[in-house]
PyMOL Python script that loads the backbone (N, CA, C, O; Angstrom):
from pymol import cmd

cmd.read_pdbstr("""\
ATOM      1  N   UNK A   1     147.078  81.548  55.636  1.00  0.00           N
ATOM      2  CA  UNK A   1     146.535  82.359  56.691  1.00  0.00           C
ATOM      3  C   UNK A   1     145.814  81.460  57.690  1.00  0.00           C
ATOM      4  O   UNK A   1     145.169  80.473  57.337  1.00  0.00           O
ATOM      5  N   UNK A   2     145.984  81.927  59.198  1.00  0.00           N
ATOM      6  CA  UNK A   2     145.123  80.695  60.020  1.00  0.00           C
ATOM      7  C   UNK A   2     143.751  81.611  59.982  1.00  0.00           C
ATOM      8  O   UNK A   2     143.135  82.572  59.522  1.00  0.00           O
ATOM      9  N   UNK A   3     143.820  80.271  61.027  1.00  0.00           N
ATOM     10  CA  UNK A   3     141.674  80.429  61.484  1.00  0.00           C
ATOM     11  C   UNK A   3     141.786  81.674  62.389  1.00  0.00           C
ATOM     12  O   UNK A   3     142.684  81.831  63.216  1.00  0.00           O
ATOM     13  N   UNK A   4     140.696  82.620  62.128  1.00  0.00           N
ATOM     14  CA  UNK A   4     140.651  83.650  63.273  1.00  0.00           C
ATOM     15  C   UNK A   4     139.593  83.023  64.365  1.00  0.00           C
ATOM     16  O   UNK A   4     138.464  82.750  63.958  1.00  0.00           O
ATOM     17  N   UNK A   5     139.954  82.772  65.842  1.00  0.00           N
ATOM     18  CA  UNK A   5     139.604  82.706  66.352  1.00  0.00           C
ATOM     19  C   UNK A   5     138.963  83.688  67.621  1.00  0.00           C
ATOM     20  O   UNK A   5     139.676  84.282  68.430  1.00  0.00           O
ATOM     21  N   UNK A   6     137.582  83.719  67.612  1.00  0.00           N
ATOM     22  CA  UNK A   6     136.729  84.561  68.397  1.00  0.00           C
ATOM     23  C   UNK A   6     136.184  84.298  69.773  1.00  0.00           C
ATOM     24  O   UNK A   6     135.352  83.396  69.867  1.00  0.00           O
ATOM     25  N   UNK A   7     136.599  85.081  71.057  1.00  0.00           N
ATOM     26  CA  UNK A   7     136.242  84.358  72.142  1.00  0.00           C
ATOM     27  C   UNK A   7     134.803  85.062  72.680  1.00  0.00           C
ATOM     28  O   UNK A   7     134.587  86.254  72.462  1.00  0.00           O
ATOM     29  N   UNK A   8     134.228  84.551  73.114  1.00  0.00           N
ATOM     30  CA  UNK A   8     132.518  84.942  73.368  1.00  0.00           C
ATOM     31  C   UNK A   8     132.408  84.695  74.881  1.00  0.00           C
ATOM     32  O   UNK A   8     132.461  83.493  75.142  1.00  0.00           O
ATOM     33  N   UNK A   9     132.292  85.377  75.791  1.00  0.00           N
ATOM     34  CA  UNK A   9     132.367  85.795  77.338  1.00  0.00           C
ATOM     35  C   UNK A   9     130.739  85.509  77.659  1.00  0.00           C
ATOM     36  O   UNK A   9     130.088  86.532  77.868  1.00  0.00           O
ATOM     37  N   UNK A  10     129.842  83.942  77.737  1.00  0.00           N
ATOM     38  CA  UNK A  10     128.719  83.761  78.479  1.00  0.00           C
ATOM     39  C   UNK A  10     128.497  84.282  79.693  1.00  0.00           C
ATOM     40  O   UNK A  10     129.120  84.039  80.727  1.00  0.00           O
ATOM     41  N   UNK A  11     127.522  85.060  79.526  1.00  0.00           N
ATOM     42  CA  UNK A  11     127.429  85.687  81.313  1.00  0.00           C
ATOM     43  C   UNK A  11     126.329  84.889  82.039  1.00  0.00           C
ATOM     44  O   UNK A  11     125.294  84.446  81.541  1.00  0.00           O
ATOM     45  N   UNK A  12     126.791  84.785  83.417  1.00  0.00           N
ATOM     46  CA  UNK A  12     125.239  83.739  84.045  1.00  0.00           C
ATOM     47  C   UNK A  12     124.214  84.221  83.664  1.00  0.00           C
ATOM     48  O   UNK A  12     123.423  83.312  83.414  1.00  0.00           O
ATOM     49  N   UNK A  13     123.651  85.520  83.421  1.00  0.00           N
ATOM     50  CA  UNK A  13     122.292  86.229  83.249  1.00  0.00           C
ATOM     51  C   UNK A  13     121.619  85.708  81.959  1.00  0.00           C
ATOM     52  O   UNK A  13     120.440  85.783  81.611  1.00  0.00           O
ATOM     53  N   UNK A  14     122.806  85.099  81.280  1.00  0.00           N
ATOM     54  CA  UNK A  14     122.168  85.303  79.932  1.00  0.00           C
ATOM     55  C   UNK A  14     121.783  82.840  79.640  1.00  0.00           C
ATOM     56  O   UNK A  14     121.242  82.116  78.805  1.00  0.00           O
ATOM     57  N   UNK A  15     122.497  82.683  80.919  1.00  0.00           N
ATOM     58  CA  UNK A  15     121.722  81.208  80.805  1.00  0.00           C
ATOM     59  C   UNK A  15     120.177  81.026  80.848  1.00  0.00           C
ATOM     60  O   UNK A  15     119.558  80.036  80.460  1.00  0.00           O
ATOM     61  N   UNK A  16     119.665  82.176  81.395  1.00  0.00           N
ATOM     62  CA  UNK A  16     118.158  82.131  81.964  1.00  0.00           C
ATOM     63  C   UNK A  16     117.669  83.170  81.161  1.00  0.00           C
ATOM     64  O   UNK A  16     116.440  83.208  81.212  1.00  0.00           O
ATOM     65  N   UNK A  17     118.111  83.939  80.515  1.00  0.00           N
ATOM     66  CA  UNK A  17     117.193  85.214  79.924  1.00  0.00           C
ATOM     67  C   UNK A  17     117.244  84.881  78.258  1.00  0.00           C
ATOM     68  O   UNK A  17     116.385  85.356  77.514  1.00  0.00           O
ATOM     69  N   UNK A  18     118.306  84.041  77.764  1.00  0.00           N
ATOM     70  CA  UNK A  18     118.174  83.914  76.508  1.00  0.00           C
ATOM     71  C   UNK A  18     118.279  82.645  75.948  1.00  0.00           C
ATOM     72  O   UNK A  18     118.899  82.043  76.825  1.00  0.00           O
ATOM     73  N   UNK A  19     118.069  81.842  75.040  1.00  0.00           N
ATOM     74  CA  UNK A  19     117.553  80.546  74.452  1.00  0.00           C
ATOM     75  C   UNK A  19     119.240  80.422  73.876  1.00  0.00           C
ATOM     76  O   UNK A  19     119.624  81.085  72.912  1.00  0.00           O
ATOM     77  N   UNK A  20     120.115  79.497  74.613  1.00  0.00           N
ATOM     78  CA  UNK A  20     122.142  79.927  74.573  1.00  0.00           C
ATOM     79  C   UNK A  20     122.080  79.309  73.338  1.00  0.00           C
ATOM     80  O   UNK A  20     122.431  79.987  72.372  1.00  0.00           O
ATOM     81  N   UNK A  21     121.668  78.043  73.133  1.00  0.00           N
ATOM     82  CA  UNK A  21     121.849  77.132  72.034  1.00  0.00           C
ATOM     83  C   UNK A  21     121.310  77.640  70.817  1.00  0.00           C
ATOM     84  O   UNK A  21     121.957  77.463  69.785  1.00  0.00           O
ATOM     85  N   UNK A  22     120.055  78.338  70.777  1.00  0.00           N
ATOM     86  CA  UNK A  22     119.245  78.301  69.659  1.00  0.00           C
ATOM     87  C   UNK A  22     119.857  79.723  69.039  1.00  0.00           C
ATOM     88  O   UNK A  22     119.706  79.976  67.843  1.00  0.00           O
ATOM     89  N   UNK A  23     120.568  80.645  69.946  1.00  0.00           N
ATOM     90  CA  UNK A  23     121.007  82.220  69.574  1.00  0.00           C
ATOM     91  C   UNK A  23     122.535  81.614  68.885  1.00  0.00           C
ATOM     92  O   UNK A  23     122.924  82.143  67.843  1.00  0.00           O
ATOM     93  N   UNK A  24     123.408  80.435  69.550  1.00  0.00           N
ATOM     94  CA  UNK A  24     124.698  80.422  68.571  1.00  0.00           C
ATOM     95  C   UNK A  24     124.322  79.574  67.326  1.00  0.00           C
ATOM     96  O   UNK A  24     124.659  79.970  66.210  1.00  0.00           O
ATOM     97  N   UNK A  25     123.811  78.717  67.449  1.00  0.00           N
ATOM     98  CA  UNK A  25     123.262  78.111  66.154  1.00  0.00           C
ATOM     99  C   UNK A  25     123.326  79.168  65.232  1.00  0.00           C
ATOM    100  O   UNK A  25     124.178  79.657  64.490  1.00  0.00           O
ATOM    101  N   UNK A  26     121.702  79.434  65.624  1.00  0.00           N
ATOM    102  CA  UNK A  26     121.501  80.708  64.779  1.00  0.00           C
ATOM    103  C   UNK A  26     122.128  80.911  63.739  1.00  0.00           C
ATOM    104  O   UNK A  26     122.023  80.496  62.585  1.00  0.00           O
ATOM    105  N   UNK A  27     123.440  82.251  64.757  1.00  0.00           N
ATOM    106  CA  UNK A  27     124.145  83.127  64.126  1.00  0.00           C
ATOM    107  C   UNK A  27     125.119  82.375  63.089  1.00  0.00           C
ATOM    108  O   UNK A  27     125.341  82.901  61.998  1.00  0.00           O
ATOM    109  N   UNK A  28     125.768  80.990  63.478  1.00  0.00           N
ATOM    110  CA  UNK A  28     126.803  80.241  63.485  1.00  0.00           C
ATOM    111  C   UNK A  28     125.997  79.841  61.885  1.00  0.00           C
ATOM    112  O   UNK A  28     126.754  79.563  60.955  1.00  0.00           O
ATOM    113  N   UNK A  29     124.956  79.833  61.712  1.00  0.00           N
ATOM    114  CA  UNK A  29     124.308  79.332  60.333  1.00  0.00           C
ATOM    115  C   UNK A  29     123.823  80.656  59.333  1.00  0.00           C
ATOM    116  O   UNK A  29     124.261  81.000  58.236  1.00  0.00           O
ATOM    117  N   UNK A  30     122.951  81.127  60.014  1.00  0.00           N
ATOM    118  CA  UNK A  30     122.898  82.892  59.313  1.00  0.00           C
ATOM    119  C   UNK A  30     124.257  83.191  58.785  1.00  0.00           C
ATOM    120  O   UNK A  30     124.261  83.154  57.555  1.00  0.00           O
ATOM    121  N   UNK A  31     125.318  83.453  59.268  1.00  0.00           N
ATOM    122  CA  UNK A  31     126.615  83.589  58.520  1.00  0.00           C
ATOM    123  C   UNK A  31     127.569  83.233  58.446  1.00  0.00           C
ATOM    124  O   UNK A  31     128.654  83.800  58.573  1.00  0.00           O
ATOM    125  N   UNK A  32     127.213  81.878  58.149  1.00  0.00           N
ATOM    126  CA  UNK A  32     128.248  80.771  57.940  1.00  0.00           C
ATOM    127  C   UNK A  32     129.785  81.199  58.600  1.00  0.00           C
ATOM    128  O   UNK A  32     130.807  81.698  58.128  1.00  0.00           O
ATOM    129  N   UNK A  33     129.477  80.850  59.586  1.00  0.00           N
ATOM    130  CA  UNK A  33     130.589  80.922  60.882  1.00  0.00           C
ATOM    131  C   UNK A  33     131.067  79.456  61.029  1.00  0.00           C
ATOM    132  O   UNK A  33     130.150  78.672  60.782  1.00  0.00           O
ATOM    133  N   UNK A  34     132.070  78.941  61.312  1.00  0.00           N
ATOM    134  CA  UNK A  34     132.508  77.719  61.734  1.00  0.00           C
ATOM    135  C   UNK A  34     132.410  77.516  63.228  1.00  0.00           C
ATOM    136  O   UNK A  34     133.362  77.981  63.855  1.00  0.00           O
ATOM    137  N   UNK A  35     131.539  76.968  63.881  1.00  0.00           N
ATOM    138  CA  UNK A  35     131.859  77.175  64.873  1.00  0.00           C
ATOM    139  C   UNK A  35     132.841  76.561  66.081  1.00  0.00           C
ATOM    140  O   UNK A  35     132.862  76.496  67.310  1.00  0.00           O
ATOM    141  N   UNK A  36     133.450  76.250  65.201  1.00  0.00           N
ATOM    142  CA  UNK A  36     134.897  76.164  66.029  1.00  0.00           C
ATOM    143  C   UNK A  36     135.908  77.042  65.868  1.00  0.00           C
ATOM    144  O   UNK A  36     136.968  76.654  66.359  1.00  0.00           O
ATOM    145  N   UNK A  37     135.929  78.020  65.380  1.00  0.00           N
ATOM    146  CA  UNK A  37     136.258  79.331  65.549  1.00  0.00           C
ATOM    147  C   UNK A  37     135.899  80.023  66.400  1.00  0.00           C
ATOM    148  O   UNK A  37     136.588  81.025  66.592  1.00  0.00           O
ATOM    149  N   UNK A  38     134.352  79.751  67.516  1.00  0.00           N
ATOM    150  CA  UNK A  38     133.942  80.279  68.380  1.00  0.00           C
ATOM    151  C   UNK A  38     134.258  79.417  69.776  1.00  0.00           C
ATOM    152  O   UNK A  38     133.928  78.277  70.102  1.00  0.00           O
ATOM    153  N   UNK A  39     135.235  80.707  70.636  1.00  0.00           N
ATOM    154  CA  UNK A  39     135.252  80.154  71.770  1.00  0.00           C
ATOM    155  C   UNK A  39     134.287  80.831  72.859  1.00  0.00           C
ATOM    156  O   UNK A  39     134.201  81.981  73.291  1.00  0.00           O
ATOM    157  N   UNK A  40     133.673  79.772  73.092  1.00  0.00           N
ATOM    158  CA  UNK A  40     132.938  79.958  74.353  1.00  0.00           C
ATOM    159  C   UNK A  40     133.185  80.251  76.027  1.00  0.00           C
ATOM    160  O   UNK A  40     133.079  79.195  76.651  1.00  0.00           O
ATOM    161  N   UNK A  41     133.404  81.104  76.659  1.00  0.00           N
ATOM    162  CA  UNK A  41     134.284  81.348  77.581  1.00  0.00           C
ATOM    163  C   UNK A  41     132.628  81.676  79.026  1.00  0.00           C
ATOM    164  O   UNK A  41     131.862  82.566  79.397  1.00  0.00           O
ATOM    165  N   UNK A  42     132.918  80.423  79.252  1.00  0.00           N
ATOM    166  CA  UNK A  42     132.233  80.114  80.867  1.00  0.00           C
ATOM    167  C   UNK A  42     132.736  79.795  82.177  1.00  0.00           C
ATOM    168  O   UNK A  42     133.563  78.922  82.438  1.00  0.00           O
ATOM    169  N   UNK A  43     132.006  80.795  83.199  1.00  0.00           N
ATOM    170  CA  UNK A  43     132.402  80.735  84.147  1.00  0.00           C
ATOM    171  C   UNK A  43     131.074  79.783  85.423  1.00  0.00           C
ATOM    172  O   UNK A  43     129.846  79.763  85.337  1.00  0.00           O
ATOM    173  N   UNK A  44     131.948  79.148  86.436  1.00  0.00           N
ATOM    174  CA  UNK A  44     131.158  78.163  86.869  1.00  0.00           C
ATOM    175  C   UNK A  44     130.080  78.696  87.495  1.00  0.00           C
ATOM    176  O   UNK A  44     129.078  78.136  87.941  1.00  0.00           O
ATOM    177  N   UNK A  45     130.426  79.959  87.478  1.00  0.00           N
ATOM    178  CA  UNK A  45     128.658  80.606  88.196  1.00  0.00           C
ATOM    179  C   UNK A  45     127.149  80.465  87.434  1.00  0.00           C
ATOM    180  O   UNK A  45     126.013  80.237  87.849  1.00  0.00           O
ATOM    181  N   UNK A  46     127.872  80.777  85.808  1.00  0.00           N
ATOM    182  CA  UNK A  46     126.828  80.511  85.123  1.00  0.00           C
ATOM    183  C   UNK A  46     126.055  79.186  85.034  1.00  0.00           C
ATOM    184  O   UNK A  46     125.086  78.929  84.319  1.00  0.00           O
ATOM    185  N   UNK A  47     126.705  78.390  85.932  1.00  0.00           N
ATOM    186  CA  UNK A  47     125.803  77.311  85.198  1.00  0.00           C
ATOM    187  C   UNK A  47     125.473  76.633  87.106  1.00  0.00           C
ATOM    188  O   UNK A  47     124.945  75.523  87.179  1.00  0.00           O
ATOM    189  N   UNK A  48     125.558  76.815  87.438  1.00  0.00           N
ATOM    190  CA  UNK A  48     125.636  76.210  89.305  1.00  0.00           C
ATOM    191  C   UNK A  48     123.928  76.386  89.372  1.00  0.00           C
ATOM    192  O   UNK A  48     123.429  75.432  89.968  1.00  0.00           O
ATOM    193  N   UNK A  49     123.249  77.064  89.050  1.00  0.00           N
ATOM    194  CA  UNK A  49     121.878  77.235  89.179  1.00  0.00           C
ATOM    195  C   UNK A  49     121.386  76.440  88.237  1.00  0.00           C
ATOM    196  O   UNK A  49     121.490  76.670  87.032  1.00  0.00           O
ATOM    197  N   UNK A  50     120.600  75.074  88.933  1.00  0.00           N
ATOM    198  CA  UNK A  50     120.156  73.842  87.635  1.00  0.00           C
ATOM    199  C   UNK A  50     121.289  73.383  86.858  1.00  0.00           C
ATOM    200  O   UNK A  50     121.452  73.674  85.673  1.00  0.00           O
ATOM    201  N   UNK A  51     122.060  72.668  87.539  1.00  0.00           N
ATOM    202  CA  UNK A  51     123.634  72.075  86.629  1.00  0.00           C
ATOM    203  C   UNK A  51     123.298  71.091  85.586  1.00  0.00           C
ATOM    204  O   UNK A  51     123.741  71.115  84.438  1.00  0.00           O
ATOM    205  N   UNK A  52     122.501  70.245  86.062  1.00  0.00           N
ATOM    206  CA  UNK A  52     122.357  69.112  85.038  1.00  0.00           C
ATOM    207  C   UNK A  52     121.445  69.681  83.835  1.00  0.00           C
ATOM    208  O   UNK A  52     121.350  69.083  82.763  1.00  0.00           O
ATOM    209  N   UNK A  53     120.931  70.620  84.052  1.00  0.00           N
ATOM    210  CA  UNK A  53     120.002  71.249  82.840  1.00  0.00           C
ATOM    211  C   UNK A  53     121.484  72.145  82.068  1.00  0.00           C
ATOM    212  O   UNK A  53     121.779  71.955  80.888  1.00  0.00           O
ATOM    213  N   UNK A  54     121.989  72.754  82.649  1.00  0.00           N
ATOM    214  CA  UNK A  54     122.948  73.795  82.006  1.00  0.00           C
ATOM    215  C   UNK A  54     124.073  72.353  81.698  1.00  0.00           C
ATOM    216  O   UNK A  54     124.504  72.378  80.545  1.00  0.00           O
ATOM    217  N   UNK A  55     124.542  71.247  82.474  1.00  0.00           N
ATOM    218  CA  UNK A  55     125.460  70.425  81.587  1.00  0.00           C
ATOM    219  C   UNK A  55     125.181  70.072  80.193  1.00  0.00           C
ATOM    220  O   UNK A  55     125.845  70.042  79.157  1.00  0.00           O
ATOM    221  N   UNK A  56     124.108  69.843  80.483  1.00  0.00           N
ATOM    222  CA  UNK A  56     123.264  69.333  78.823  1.00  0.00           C
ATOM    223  C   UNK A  56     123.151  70.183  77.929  1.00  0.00           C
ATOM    224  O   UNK A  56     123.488  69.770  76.820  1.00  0.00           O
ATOM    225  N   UNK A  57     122.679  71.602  77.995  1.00  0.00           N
ATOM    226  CA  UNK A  57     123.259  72.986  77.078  1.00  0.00           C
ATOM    227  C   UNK A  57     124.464  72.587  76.473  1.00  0.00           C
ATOM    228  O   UNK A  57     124.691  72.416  75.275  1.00  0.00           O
ATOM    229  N   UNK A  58     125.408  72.424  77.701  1.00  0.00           N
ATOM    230  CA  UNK A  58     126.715  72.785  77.167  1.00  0.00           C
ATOM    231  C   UNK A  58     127.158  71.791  76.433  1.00  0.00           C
ATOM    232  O   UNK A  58     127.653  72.127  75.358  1.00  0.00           O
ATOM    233  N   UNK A  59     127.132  70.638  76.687  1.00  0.00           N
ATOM    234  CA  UNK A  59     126.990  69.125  75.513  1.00  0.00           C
ATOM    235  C   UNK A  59     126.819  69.578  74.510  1.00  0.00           C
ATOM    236  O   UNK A  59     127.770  69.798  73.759  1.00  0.00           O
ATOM    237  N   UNK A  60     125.207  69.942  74.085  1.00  0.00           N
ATOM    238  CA  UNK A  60     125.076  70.259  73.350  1.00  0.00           C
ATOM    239  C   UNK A  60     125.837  71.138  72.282  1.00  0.00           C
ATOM    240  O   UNK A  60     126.051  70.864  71.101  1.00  0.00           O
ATOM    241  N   UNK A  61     126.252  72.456  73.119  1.00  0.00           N
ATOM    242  CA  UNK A  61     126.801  72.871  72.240  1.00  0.00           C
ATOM    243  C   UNK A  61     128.209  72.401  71.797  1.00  0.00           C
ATOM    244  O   UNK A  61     128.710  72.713  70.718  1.00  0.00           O
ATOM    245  N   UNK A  62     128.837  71.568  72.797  1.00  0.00           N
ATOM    246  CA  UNK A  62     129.899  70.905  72.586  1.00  0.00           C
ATOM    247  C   UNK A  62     130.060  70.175  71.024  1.00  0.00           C
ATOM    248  O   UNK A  62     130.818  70.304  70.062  1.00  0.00           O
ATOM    249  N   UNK A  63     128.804  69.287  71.408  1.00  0.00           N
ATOM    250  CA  UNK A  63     128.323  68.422  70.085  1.00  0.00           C
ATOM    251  C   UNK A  63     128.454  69.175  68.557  1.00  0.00           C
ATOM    252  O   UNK A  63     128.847  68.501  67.604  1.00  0.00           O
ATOM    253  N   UNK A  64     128.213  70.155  68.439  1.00  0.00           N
ATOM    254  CA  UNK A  64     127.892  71.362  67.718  1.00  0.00           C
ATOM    255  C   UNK A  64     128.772  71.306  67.133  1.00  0.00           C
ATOM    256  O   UNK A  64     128.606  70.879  65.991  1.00  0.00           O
ATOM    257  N   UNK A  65     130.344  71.732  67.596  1.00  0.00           N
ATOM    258  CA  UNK A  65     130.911  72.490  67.503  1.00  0.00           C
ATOM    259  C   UNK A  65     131.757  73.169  68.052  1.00  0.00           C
ATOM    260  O   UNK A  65     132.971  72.967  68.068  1.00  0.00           O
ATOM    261  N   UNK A  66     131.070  74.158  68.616  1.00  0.00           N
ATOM    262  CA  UNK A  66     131.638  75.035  69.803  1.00  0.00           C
ATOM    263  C   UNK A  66     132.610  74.676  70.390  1.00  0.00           C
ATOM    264  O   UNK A  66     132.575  73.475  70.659  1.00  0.00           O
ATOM    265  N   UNK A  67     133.623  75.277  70.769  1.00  0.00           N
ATOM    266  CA  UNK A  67     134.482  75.035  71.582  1.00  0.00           C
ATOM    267  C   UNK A  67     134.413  75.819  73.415  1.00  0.00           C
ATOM    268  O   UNK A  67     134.455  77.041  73.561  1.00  0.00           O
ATOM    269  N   UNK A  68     134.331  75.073  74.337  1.00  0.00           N
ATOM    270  CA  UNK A  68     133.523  75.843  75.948  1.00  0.00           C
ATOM    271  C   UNK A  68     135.010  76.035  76.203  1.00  0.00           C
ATOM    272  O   UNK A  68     135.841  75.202  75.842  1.00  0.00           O
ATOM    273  N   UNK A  69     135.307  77.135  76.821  1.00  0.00           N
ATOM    274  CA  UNK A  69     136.604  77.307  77.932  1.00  0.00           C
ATOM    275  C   UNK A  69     135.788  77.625  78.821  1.00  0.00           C
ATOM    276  O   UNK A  69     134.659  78.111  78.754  1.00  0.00           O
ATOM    277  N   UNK A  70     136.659  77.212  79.972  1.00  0.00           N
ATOM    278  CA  UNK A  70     135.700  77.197  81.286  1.00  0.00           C
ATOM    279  C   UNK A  70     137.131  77.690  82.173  1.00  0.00           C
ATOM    280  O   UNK A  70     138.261  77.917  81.739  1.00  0.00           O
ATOM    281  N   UNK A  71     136.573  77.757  83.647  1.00  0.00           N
ATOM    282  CA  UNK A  71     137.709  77.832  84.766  1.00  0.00           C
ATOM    283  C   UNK A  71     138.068  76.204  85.145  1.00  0.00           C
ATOM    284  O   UNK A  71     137.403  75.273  84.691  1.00  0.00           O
ATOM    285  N   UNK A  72     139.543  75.981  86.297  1.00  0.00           N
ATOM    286  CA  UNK A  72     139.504  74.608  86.567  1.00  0.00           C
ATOM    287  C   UNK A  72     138.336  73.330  87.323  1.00  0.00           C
ATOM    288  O   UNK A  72     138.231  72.110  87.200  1.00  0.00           O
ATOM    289  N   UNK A  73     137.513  74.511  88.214  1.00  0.00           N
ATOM    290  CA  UNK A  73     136.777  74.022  88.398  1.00  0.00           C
ATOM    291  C   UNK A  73     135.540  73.415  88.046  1.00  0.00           C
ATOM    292  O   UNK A  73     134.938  72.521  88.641  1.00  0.00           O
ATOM    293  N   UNK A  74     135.173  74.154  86.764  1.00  0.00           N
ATOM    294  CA  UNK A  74     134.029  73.962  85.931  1.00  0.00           C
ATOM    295  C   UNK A  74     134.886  72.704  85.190  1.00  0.00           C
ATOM    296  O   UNK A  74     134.186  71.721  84.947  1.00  0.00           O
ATOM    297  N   UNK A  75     135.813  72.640  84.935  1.00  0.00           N
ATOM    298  CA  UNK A  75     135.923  71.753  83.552  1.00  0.00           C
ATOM    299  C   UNK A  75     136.172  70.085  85.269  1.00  0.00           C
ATOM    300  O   UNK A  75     135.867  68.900  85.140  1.00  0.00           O
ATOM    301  N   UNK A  76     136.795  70.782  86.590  1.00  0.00           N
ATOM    302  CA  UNK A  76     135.931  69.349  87.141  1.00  0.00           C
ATOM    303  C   UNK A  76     135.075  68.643  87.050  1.00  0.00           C
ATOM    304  O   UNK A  76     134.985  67.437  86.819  1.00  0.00           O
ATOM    305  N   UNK A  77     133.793  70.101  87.404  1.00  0.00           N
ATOM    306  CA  UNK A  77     132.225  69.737  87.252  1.00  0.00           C
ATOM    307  C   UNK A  77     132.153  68.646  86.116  1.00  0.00           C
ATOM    308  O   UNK A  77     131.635  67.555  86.353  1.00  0.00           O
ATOM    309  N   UNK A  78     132.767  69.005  84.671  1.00  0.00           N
ATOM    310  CA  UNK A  78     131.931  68.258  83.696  1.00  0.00           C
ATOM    311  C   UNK A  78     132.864  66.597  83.814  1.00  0.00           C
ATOM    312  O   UNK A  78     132.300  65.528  83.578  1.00  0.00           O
ATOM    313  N   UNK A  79     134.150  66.692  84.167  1.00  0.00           N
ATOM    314  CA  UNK A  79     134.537  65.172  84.283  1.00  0.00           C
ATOM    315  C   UNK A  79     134.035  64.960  85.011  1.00  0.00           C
ATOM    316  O   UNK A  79     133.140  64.278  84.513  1.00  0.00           O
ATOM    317  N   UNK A  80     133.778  65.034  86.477  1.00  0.00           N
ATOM    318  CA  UNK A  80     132.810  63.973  87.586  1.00  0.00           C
ATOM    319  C   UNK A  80     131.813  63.763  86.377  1.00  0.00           C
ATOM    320  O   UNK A  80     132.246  63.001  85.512  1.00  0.00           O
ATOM    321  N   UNK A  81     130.690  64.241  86.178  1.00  0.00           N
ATOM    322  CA  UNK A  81     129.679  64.008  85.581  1.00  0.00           C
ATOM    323  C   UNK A  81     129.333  63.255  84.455  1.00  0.00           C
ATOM    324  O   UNK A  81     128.265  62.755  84.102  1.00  0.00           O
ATOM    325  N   UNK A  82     130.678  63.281  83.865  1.00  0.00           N
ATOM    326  CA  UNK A  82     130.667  62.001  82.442  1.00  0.00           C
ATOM    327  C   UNK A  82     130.987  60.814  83.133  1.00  0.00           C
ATOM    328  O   UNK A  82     131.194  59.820  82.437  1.00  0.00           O
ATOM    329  N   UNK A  83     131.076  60.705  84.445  1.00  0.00           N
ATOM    330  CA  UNK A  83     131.890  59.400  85.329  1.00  0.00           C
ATOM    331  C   UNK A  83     130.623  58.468  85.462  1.00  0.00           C
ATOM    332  O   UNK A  83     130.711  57.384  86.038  1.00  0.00           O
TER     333      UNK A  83
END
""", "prot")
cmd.dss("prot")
cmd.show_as("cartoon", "prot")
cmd.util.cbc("prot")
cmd.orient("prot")
């Protein structure tokens, strides 16, 4: 049987209203979730307000685990930036 994979729709509201990293952790440990089973699905709006603070989130959760889908332009944003 494969991996079920789950896609998770970040909304910009929720970069600033909720703690992104510390809520998938979390859950991803509370019930032993793999989290690469979790796709992360971001759009470049969410993160355009304070980029280099929201690139580093997303590292992070990169680092993790997580897997980010983004649009073409967002996944620009993050190659310039590893340059």
């Amino acid at each position: 049987m494969g991996h079920l994979h789950l896609p998770v729709n970040i909304l910009p509201k929720d970069f600033y209203n909720v703690d992104i990293y510390k809520t998938f952790t979390g859950l991803v440990q509370k019930y032993g979730i793999d989290p690469r089973n979790l796709k992360l699905e971001i759009t470049e709006t969410a993160i355009m307000e304070g980029l280099s603070r929201q690139l580093i989130l997303l590292e992070l959760l990169r680092n993790y685990g997580f897997e980010l889908r983004s649009t073409i332009f967002f996944r620009a944003i993050i190659i310039q930036n590893r340059l």
